[in-house]
TORKOL-4160 file (C-alpha; in steps of 0.2 Angstrom, whole numbers, padded with zeros to 4 digits, m for minus):
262
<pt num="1" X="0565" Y="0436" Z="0346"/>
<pt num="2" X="0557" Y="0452" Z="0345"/>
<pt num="3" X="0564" Y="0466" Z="0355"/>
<pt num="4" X="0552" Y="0469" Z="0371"/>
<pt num="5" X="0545" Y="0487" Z="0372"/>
<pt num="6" X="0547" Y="0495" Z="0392"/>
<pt num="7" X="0536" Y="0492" Z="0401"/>
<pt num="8" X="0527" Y="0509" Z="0405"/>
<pt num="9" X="0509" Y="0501" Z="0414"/>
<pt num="10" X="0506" Y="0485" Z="0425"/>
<pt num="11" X="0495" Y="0472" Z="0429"/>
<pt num="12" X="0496" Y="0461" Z="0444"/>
<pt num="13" X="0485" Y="0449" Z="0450"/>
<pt num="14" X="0480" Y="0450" Z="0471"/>
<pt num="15" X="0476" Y="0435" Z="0479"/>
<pt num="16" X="0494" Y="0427" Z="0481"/>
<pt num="17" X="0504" Y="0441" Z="0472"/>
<pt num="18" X="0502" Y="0457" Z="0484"/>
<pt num="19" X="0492" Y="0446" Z="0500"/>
<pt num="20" X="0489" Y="0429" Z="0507"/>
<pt num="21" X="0476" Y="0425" Z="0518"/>
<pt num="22" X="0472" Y="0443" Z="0522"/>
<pt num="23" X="0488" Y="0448" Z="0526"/>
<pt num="24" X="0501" Y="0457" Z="0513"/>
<pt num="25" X="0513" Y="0447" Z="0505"/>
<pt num="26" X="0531" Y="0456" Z="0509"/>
<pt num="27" X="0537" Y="0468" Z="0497"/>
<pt num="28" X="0519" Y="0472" Z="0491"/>
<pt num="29" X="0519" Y="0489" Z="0500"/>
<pt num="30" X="0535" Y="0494" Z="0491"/>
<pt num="31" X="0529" Y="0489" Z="0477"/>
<pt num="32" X="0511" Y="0499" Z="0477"/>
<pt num="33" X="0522" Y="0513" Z="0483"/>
<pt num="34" X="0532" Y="0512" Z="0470"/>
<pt num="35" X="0521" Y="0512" Z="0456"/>
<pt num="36" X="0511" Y="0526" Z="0463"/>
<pt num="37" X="0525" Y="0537" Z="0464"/>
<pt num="38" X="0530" Y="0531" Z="0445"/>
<pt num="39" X="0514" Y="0539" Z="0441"/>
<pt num="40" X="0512" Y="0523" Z="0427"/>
<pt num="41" X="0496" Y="0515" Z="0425"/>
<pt num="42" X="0492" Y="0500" Z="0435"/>
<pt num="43" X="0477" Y="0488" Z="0438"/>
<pt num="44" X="0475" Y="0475" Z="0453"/>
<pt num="45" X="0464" Y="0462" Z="0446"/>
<pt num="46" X="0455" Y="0447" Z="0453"/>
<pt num="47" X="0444" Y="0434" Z="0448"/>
<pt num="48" X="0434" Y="0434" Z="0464"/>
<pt num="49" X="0417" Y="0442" Z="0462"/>
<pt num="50" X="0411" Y="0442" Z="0478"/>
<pt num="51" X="0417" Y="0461" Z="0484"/>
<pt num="52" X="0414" Y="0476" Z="0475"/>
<pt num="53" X="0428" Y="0488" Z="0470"/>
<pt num="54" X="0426" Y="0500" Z="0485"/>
<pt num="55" X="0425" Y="0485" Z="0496"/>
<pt num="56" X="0442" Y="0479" Z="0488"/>
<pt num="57" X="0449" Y="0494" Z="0492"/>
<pt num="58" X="0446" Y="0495" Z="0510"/>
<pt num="59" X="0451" Y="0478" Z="0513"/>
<pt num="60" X="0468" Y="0482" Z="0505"/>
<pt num="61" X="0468" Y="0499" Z="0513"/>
<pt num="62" X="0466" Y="0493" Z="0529"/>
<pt num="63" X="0482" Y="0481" Z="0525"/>
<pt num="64" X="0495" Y="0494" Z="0522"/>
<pt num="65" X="0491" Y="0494" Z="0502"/>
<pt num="66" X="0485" Y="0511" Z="0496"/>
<pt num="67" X="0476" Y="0504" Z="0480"/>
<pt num="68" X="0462" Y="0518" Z="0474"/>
<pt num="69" X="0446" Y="0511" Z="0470"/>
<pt num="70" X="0448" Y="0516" Z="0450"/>
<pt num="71" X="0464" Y="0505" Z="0449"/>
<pt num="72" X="0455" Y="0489" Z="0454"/>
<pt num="73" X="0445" Y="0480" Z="0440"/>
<pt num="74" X="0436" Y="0463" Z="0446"/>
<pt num="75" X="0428" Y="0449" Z="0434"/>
<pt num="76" X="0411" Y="0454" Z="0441"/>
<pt num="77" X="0416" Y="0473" Z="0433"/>
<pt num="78" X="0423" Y="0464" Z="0416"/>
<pt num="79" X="0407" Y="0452" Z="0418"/>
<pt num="80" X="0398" Y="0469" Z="0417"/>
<pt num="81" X="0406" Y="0476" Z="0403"/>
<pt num="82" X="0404" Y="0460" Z="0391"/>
<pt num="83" X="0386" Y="0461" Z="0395"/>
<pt num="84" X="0384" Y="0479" Z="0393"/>
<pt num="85" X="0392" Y="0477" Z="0377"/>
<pt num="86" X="0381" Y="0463" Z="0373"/>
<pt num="87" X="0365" Y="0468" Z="0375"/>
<pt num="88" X="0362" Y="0485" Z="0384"/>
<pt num="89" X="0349" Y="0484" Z="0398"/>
<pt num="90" X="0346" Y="0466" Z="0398"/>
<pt num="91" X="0339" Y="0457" Z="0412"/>
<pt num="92" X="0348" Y="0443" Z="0420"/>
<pt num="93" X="0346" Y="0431" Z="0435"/>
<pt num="94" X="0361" Y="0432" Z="0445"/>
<pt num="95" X="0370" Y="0418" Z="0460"/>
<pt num="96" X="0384" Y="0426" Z="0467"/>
<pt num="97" X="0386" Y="0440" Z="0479"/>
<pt num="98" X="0388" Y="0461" Z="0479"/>
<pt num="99" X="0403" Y="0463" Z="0470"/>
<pt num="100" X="0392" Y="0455" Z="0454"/>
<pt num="101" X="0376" Y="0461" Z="0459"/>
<pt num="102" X="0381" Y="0479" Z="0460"/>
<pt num="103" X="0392" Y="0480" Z="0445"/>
<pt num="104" X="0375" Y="0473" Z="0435"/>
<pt num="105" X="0365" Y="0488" Z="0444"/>
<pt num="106" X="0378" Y="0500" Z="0441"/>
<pt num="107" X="0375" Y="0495" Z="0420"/>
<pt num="108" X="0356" Y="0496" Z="0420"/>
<pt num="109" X="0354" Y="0479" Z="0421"/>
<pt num="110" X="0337" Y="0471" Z="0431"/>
<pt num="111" X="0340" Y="0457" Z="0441"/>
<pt num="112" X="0325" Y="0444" Z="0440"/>
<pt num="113" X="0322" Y="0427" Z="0438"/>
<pt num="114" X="0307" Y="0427" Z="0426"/>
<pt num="115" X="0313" Y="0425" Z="0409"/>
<pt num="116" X="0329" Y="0431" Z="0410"/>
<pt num="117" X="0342" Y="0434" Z="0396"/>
<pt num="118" X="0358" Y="0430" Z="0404"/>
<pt num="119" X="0359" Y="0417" Z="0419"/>
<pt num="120" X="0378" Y="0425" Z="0429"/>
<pt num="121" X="0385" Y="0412" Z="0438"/>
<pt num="122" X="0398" Y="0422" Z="0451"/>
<pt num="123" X="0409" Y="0417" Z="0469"/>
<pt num="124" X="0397" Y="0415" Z="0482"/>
<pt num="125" X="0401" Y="0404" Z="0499"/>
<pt num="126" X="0383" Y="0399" Z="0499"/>
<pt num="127" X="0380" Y="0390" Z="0483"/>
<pt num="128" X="0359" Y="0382" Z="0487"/>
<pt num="129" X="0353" Y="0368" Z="0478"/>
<pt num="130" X="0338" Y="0380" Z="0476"/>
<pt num="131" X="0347" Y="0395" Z="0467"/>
<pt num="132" X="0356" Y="0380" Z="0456"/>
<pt num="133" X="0339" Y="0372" Z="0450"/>
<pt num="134" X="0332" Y="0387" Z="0445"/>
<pt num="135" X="0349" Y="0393" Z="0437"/>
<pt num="136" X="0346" Y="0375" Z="0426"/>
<pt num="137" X="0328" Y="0377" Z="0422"/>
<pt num="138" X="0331" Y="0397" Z="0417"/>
<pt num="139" X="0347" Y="0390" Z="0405"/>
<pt num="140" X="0335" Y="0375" Z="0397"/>
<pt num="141" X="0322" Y="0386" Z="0395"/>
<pt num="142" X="0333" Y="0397" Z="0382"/>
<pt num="143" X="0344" Y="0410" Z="0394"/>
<pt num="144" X="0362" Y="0413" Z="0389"/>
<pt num="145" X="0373" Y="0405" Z="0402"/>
<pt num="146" X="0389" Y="0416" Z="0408"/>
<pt num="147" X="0401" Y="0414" Z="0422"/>
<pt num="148" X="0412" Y="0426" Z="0430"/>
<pt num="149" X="0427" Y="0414" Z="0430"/>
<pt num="150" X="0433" Y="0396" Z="0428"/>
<pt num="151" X="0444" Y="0396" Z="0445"/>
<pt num="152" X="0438" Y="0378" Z="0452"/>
<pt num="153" X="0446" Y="0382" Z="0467"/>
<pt num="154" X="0448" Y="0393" Z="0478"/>
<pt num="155" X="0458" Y="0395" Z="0494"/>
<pt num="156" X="0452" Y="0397" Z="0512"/>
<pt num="157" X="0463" Y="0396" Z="0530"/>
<pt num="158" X="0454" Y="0377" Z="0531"/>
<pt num="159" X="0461" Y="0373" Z="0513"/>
<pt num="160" X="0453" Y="0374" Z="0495"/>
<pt num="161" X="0436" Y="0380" Z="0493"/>
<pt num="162" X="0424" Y="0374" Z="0478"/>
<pt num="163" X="0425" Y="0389" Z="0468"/>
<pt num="164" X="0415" Y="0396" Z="0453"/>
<pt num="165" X="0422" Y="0383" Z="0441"/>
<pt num="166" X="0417" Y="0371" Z="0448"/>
<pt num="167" X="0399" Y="0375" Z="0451"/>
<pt num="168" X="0399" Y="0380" Z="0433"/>
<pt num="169" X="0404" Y="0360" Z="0428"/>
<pt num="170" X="0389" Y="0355" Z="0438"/>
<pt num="171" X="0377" Y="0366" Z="0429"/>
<pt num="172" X="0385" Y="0361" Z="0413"/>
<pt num="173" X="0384" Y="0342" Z="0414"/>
<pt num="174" X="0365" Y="0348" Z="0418"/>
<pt num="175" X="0361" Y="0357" Z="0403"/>
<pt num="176" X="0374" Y="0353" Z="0392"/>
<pt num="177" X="0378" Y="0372" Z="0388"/>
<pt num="178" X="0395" Y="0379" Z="0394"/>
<pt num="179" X="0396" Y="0395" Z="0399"/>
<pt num="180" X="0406" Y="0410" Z="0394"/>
<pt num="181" X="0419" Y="0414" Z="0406"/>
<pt num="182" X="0422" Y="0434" Z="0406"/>
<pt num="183" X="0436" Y="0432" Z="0418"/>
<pt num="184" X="0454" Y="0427" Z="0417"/>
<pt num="185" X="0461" Y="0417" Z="0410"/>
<pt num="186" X="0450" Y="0425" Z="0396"/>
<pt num="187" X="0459" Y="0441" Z="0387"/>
<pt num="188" X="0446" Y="0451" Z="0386"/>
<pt num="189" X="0446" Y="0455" Z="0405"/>
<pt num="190" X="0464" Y="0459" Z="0402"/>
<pt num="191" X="0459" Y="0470" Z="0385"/>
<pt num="192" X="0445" Y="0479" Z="0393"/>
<pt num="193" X="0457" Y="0484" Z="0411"/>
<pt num="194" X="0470" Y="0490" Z="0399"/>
<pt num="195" X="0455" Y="0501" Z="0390"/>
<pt num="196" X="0449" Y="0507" Z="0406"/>
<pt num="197" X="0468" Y="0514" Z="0413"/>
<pt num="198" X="0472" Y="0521" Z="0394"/>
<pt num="199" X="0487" Y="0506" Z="0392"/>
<pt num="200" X="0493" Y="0496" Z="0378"/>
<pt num="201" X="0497" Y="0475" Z="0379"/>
<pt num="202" X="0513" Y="0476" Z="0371"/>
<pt num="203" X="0522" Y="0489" Z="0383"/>
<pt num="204" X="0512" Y="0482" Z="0399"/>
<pt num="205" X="0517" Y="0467" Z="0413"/>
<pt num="206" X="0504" Y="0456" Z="0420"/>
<pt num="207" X="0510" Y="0446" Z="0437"/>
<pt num="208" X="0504" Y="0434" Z="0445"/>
<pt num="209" X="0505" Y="0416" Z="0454"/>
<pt num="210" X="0494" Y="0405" Z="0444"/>
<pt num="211" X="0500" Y="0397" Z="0427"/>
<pt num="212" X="0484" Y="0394" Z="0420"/>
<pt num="213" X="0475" Y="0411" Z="0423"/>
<pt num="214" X="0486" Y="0425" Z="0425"/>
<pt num="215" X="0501" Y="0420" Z="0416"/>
<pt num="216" X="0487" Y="0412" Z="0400"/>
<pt num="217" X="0478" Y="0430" Z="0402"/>
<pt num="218" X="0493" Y="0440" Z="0401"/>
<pt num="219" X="0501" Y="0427" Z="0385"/>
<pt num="220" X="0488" Y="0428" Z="0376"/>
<pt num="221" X="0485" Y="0448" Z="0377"/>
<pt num="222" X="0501" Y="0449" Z="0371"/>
<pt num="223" X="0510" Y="0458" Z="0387"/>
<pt num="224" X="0525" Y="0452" Z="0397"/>
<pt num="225" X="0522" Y="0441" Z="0411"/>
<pt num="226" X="0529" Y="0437" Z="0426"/>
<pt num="227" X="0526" Y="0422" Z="0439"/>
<pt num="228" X="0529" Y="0423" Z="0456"/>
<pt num="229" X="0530" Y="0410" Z="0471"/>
<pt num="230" X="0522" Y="0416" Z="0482"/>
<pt num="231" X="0505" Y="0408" Z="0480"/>
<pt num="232" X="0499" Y="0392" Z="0474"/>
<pt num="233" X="0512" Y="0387" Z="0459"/>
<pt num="234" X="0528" Y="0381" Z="0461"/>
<pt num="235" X="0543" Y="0379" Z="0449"/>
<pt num="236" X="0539" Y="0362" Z="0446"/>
<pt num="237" X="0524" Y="0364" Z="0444"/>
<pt num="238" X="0528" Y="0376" Z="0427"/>
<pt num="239" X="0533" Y="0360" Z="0416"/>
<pt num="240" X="0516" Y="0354" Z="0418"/>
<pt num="241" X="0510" Y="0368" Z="0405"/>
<pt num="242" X="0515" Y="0368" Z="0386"/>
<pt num="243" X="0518" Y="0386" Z="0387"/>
<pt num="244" X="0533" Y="0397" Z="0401"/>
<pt num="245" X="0530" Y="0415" Z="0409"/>
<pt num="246" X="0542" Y="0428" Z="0400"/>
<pt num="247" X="0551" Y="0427" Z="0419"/>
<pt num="248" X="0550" Y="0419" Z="0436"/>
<pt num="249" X="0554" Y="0427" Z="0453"/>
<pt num="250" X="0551" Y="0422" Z="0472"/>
<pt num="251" X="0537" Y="0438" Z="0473"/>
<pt num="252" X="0533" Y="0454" Z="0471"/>
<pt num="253" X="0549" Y="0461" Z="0481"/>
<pt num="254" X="0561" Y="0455" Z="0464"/>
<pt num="255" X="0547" Y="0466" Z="0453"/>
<pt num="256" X="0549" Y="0483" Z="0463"/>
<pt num="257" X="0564" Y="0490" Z="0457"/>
<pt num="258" X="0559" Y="0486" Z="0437"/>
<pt num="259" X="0547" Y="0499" Z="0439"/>
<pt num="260" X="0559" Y="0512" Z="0438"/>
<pt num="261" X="0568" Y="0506" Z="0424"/>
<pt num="262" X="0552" Y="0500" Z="0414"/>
């Protein structure tokens, strides 16, 4: 085995690695604290499109976890950047909510529903049939079909939540086409967060809770990965999947004092 570079930047993942439910997960503050003071680059992702950087930031702020705006990349923002790359001030017809809607302003892109070139499928907690019928019609008549994530679920305080995943199946088995998911567990949102902080996969950690997104994403961007506990998989649940994180801990408490050492 190939020896392991230190770590000198970090990924994590936010729903279930540094908060649950809207309140932070213990050790998450250290652990912020921690790698601000380290002065290495960092990243919180998440899959959920629905809030925009800044709102992300208050959210967390407003928690006890001092995350700056810049050190927060979304898959509506990597969703952005895919599409920018694509085809620069394209047009697109969008379901989902301000976090996906902002990022495609903030790229030049027009939001419309006549002839798009893009339909963006993102999170939203009012899917309508309406906005689905017209996002089939757009994608039959010859618009590229893209999704900010393939999370099926998502959770809530009632339990799961149909997430963006699963909307996407729907519109799918409608038109046949499948969409390209920007988001993780895709390696190009882990490529172009690592671009946007000035970081290289093979010295850099991704953490998160889920097996099939975070840990996938980091694996196959080549960086380090670490699984915690603390949200929705468990240590059984890691011999369903043919690949193993590089290491598993209980949360992000066990992760704080590897900063230091890298």
């Amino acid at each position: 085995m190939a020896e392991r570079k230190p770590i000198s930047s970090w990924l994590t993942d936010m729903d279930g690695v540094l908060i649950h439910e809207g309140t932070p997960i213990p050790g998450a503050d250290a652990f912020i604290k921690r790698l601000r003071d380290s002065g290495l680059p960092f990243l919180v992702l998440t899959n959920n499109s629905i809030y925009t950087a800044r709102d992300l930031h208050a959210r967390l702020n407003r928690m006890g976890l001092d995350v700056p705006v810049e050190n927060i990349w979304t898959s509506a923002l990597a969703t952005a950047q895919f599409l920018d790359d694509q085809r620069p001030g394209g047009t697109a017809y969008v379901i989902g909510e301000a976090g996906l809607t902002t990022a495609l302003h903030d790229i030049g892109y027009v939001l419309t529903d006549h002839e798009p070139d893009y339909v963006v499928l993102g999170e939203t907690r009012t899917y309508s049939f309406e906005a689905l019928t017209k996002a089939i019609r757009l994608i039959n008549g010859g618009a590229r079909f893209i999704c900010t994530n393939p999370d099926e679920t998502g959770p809530s305080a009632e339990g799961p939540l149909p997430a963006t995943g699963s909307v996407a199946a729907l519109i799918t088995k409608a038109t046949g086409k499948a969409p390209y998911f920007a988001g993780k567990p895709n390696p190009l949102m882990m490529r172009t967060g690592l671009n946007a902080i000035g970081a290289h996969s093979e010295s850099s950690a991704m953490i998160g809770d889920r097996m099939d997104t975070d840990v996938l994403a980091g694996l196959e961007a080549g960086m380090q990965t670490f699984l915690v506990l603390t949200g929705l998989t468990t240590v059984a649940d890691i011999d369903k999947y043919p690949f193993r994180p590089s290491t598993v801990v209980d949360s992000i408490a066990d992760l704080v004092d590897l900063i230091d050492a890298g």
